[in-house]
VEXDO-19865 format. One record per residue: residue in one letter; x, y, z of N, C-alpha, C in turn. Coordinates in steps of 0.05 Angstrom, whole numbers, always signed. Example, Ala and Ser with C-alpha at 12.3 -4.5 7.8 and 13.67 -1.06 7.14 Angstrom:
// residues 2
VEXZA  rest  n_c1  n_c2  n_c3  ca_c1  ca_c2  ca_c3  c_c1  c_c2  c_c3
VEXZA  A  +264  -114  +156  +246  -90  +156  +264  -66  +156
VEXZA  S  +257  -45  +142  +273  -21  +143  +258  +1  +157
// end
This chain:
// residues 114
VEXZA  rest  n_c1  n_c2  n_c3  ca_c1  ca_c2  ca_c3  c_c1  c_c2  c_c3
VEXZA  X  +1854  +1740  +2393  +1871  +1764  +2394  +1876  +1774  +2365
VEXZA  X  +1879  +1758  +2355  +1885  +1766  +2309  +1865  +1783  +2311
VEXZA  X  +1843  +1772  +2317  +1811  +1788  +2308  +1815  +1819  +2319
VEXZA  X  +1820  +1822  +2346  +1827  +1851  +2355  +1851  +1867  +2347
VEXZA  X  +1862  +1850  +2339  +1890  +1861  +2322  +1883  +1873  +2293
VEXZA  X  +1868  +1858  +2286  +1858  +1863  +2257  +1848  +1890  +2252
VEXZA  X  +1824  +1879  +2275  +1801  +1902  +2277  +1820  +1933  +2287
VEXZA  X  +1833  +1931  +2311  +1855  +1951  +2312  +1868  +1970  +2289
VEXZA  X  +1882  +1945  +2272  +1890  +1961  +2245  +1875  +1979  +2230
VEXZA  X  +1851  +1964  +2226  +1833  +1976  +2206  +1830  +2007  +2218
VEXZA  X  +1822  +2008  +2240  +1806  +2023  +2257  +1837  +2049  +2251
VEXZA  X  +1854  +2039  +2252  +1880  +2065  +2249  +1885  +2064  +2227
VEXZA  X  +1891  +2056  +2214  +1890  +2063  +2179  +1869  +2077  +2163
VEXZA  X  +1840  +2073  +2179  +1822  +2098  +2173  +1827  +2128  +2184
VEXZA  X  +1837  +2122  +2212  +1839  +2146  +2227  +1868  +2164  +2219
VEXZA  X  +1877  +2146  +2207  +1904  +2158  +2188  +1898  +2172  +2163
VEXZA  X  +1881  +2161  +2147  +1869  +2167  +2129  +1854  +2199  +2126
VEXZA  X  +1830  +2194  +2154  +1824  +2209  +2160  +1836  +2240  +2161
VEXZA  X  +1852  +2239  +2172  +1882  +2268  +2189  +1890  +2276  +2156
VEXZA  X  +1899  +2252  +2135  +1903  +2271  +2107  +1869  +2286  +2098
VEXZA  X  +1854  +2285  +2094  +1827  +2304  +2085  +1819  +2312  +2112
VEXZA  X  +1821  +2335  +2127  +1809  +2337  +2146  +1777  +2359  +2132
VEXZA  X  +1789  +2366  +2108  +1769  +2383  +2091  +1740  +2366  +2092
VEXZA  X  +1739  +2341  +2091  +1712  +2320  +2081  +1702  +2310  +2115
VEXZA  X  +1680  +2304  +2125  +1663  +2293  +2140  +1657  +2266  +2141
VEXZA  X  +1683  +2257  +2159  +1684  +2225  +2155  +1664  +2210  +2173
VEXZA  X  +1654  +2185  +2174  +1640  +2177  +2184  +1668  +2173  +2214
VEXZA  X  +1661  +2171  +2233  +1689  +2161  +2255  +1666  +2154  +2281
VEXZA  X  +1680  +2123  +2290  +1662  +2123  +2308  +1681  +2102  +2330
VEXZA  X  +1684  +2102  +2351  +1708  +2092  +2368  +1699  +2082  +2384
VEXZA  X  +1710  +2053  +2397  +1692  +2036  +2414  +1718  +2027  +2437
VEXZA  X  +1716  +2030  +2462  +1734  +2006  +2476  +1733  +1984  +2492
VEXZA  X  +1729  +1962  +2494  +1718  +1945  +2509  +1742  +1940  +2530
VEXZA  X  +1730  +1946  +2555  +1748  +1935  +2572  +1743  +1910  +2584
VEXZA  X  +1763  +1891  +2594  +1767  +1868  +2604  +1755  +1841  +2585
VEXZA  X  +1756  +1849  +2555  +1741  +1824  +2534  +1762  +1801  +2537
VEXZA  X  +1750  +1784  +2540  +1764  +1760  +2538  +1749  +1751  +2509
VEXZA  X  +1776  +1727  +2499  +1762  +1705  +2478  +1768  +1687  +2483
VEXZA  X  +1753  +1670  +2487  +1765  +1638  +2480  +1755  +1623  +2453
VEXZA  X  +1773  +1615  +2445  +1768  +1594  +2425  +1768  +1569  +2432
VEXZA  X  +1745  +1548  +2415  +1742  +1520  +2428  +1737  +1512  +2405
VEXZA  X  +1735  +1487  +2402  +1717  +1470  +2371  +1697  +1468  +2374
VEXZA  X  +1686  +1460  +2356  +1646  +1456  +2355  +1634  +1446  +2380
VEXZA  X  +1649  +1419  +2387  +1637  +1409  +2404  +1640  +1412  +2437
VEXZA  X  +1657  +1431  +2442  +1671  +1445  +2464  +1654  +1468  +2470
VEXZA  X  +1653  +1486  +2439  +1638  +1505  +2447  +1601  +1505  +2448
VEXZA  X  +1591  +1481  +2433  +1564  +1477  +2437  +1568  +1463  +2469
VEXZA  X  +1587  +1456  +2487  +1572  +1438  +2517  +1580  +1476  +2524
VEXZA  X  +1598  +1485  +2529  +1596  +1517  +2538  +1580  +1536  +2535
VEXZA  X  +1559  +1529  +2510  +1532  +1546  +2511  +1514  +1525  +2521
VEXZA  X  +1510  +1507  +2519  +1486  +1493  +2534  +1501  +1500  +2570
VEXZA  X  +1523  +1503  +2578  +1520  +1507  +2609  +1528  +1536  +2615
VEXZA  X  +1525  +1558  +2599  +1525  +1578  +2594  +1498  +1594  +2602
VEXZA  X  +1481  +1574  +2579  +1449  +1588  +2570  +1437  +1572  +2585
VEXZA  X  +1445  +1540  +2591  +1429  +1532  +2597  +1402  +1523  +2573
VEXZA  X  +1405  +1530  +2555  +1395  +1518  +2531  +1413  +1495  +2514
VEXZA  X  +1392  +1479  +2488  +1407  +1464  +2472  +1424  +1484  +2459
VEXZA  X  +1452  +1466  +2450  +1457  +1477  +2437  +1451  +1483  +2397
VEXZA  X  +1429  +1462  +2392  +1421  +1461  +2371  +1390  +1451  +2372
VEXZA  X  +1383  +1468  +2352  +1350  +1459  +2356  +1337  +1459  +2328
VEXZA  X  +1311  +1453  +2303  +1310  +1448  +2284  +1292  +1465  +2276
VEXZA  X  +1296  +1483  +2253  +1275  +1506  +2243  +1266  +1497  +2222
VEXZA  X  +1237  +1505  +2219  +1213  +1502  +2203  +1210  +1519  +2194
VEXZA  X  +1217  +1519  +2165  +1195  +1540  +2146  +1187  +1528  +2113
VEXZA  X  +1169  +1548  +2108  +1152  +1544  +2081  +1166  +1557  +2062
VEXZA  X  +1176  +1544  +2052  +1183  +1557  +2018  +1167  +1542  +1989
VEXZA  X  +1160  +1558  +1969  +1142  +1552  +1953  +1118  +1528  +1959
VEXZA  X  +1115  +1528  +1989  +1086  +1519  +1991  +1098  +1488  +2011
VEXZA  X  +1120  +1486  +2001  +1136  +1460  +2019  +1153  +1461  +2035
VEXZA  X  +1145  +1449  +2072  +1156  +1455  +2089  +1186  +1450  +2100
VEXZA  X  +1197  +1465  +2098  +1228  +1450  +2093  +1238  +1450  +2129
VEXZA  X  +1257  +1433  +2134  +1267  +1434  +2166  +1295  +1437  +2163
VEXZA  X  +1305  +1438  +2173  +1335  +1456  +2176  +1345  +1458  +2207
VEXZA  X  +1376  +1441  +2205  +1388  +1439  +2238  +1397  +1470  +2241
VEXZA  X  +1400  +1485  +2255  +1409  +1500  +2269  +1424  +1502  +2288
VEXZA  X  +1452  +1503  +2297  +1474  +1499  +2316  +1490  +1523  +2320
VEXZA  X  +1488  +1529  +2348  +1512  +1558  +2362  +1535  +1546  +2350
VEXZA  X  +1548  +1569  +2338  +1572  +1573  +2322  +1592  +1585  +2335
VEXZA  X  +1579  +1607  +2353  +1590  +1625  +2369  +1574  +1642  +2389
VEXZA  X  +1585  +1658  +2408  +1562  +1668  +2428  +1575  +1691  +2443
VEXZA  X  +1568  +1711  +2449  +1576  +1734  +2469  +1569  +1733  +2498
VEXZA  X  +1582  +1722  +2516  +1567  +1715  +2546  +1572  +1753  +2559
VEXZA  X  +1547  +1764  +2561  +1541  +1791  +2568  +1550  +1790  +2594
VEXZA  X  +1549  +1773  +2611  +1555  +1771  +2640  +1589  +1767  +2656
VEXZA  X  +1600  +1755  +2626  +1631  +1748  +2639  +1652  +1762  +2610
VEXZA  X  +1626  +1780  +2600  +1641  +1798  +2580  +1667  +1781  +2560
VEXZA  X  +1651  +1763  +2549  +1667  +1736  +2542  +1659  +1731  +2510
VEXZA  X  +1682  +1727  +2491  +1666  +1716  +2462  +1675  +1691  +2458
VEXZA  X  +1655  +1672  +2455  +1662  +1647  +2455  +1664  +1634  +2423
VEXZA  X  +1680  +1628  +2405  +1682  +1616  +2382  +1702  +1596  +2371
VEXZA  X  +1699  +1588  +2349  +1710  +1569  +2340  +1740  +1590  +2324
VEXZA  X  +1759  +1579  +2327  +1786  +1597  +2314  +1788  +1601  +2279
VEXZA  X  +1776  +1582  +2269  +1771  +1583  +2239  +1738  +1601  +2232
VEXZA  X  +1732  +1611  +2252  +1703  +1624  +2237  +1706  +1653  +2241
VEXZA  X  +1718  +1675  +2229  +1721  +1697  +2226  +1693  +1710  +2228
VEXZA  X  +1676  +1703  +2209  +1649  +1712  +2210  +1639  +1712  +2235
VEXZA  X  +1634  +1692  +2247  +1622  +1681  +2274  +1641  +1701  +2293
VEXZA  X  +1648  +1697  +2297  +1676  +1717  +2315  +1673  +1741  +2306
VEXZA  X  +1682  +1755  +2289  +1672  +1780  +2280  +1645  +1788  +2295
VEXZA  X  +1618  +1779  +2286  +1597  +1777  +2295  +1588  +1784  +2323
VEXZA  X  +1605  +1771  +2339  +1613  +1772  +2362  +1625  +1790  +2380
VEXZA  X  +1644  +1797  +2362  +1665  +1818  +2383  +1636  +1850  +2372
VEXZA  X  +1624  +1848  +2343  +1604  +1863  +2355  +1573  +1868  +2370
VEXZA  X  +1572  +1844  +2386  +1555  +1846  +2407  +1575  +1853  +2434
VEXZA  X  +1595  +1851  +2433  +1616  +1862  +2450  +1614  +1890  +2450
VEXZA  X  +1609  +1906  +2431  +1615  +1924  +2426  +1583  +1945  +2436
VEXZA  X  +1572  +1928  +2411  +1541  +1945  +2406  +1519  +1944  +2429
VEXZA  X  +1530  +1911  +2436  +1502  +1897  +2452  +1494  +1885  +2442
VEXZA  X  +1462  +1875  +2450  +1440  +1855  +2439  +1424  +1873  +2406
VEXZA  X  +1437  +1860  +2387  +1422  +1878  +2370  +1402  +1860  +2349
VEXZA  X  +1396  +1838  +2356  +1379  +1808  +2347  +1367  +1799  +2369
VEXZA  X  +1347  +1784  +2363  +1330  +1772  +2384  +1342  +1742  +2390
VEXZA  X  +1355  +1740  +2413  +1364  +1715  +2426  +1353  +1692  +2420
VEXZA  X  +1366  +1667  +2427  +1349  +1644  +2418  +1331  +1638  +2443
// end
């Protein structure tokens, strides 16, 4: 709820802003999500909620080449947008991740899923 609160403010303190120069061509763009839920969980709450979510792991190990040496690297859901129960699922300390989130809430799918 902070996060939509936040985001709320911002969103009217521009549009306030806005109303003093009506002379200039502001960027303005307005979104409303109805029925979003959030839950917040911890790591390990919210990785069993995407594995019975997706139905996938919730962590899996990426491979790549940098200067010629193959490096591997864990990868683990942080957070997730369930498109179906219009739901953002995150951890309460990850702003980023949450953020992230409330805009696939917003935008949609705008990255290629795991």
């Amino acid at each position: 709820m902070r996060i939509l609160t936040t985001l709320s403010a911002v969103l009217l303190a521009g549009a306030l802003a806005g109303c003093a120069d009506l002379k200039q061509d502001l960027y303005y763009e307005t979104h409303e999500i109805k029925n979003l839920t959030v839950i917040l969980l911890d790591d390990k709450a919210l990785q069993r909620r995407w594995q019975y979510v997706s139905g996938q792991p919730a962590s899996r190990t990426i491979k790549f080449t940098v200067a010629g040496s193959q490096i591997s690297m864990a990868d683990t859901v942080k957070g997730f947008f369930d498109y179906k129960t219009n739901t953002i699922y995150c951890t309460k300390d990850n702003f980023d991740v949450c953020g992230h989130e409330l805009f696939h809430a917003i935008m949609g799918r705008f990255h290629e899923e795991r």
